[in-house]
C-alpha positions in Angstrom: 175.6 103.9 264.3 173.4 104.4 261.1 170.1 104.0 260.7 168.4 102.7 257.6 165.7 105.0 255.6 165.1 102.9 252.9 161.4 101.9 252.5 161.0 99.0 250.5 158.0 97.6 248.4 157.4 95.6 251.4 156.8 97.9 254.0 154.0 99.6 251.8 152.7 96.6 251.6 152.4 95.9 254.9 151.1 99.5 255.4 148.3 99.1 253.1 147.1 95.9 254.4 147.0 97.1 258.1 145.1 100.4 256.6 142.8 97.6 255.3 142.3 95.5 258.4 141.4 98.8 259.8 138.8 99.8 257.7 137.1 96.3 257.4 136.7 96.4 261.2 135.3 99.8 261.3 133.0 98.1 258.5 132.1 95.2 260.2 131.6 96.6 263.2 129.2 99.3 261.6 127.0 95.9 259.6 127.0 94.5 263.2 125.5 97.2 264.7 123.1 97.7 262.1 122.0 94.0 262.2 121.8 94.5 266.0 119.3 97.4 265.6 117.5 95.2 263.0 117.1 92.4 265.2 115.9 94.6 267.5 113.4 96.5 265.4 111.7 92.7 264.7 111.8 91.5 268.2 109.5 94.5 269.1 107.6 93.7 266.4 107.1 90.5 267.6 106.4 91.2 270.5 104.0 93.6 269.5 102.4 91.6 267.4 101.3 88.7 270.3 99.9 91.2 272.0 97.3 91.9 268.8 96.9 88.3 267.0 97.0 86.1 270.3 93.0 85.8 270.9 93.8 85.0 274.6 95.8 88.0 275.4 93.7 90.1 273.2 90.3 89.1 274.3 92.0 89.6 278.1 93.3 92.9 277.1 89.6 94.1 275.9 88.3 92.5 279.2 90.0 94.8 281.1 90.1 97.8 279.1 86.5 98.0 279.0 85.9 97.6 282.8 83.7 94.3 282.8 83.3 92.6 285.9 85.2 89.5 285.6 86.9 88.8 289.4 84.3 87.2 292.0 85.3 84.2 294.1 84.5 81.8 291.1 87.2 82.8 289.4 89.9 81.1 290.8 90.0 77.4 289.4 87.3 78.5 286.5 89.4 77.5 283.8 89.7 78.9 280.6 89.5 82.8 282.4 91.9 82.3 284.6 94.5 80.4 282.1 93.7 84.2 279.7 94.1 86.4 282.6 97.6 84.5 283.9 98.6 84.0 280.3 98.0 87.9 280.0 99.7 88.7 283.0 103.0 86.5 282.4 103.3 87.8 279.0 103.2 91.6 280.1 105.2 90.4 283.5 107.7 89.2 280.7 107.6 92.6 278.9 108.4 94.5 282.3 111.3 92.0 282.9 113.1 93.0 279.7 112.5 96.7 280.7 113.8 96.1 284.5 117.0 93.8 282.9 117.5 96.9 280.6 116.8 94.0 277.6 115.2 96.6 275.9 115.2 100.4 276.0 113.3 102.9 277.8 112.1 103.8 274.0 110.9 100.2 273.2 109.1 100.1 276.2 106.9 102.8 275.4 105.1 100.5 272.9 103.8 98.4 275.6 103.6 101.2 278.3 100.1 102.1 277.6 98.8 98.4 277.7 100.8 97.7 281.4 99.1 101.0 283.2 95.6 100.2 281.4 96.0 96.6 282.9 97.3 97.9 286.1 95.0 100.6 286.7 92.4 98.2 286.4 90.3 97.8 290.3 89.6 94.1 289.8 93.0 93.6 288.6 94.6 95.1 291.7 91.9 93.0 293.8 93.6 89.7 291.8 97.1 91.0 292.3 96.2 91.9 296.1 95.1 88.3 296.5 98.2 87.2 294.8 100.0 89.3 296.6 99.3 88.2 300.0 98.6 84.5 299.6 102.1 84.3 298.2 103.6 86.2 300.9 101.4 83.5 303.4 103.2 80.6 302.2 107.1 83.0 301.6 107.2 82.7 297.7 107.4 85.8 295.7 104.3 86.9 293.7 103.4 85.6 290.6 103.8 88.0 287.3 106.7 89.6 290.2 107.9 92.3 287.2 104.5 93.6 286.2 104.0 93.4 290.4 107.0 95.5 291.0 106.8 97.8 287.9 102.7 98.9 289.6 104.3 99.4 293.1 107.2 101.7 291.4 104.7 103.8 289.6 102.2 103.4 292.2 99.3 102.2 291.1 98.6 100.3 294.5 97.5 102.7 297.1 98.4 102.1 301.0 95.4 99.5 301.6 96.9 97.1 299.1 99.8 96.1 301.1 97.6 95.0 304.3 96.4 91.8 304.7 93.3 92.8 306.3 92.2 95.6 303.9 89.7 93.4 302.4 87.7 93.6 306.5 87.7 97.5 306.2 87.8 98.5 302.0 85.5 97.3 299.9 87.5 97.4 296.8 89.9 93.8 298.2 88.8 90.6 299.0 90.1 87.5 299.9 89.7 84.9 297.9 92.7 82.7 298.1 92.5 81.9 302.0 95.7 84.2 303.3 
């Protein structure tokens, strides 16, 4: 038995051109990456960005930052403030879907973190969601803006009343205004 040791042009060839396949995935791999991260980086932006230059959720987002008094029993069916608010609400319900679907990171999220507590610490808000909350568990559908809903109950920003139907008989701070 003998073995052959010759290494021809060939082979070298063939050597190189694997070594080269090599490094042009490692390449492309490394563009794709970066294109990821820059795709990223803009859909943040974007997202960011709504939550500035769209008049509705920024004049819904001053609304409740500043504490005016905008929920009463009118407010259902009044139109134009309801369509902001739910707008608001689905778009930031939206936000805390990408974050629950791990969409985006825990890091993106902190650009938007400070809006969704503002929003949620909000006491007319929580009467709204509280409403919400119970008329949809009346007729055994889940909540409406259900992300932004479940991120508030995880970082509890609803205290023990808010979960019983008939808190608005004993605490002042509920009401019911959608007939549960």
């Amino acid at each position: 038995m003998s073995f052959v040791t010759d290494i021809l042009l060939s082979d070298h060839f063939a050597g190189f051109s694997l070594f080269l396949v090599v490094i042009s995935g490692i390449f492309a791999c490394y563009k794709w990456c970066c294109d990821v991260t820059l795709k990223r980086a803009s859909y943040i932006n974007e997202l960011t960005e709504k939550i500035r230059t769209d008049p509705l959720i920024r004049d819904t987002l001053y609304l409740l930052d500043y504490g005016r008094p905008w929920y009463s029993s009118d407010f259902h069916n009044s139109g134009s403030p309801e369509l902001k608010m739910d707008k608001t609400l689905s778009y930031f319900s939206y936000i805390c879907y990408l974050i629950d679907q791990n969409i985006i990171s825990d890091k993106e999220f902190k650009f938007f973190k400070y809006e969704i507590e503002r929003i949620l610490d909000n006491q007319e808000l929580q009467d709204y969601l509280y409403n919400l909350y119970h008329f949809s568990n009346s007729i055994n559908v889940p909540i409406t803006f259900y992300y932004l809903f479940e991120y508030g109950k995880e970082h509890n920003f609803f205290d023990v009343d808010f979960f019983n139907p008939n808190a608005h008989e004993t605490n002042s701070k509920y009401h019911n205004f959608l007939n549960f």
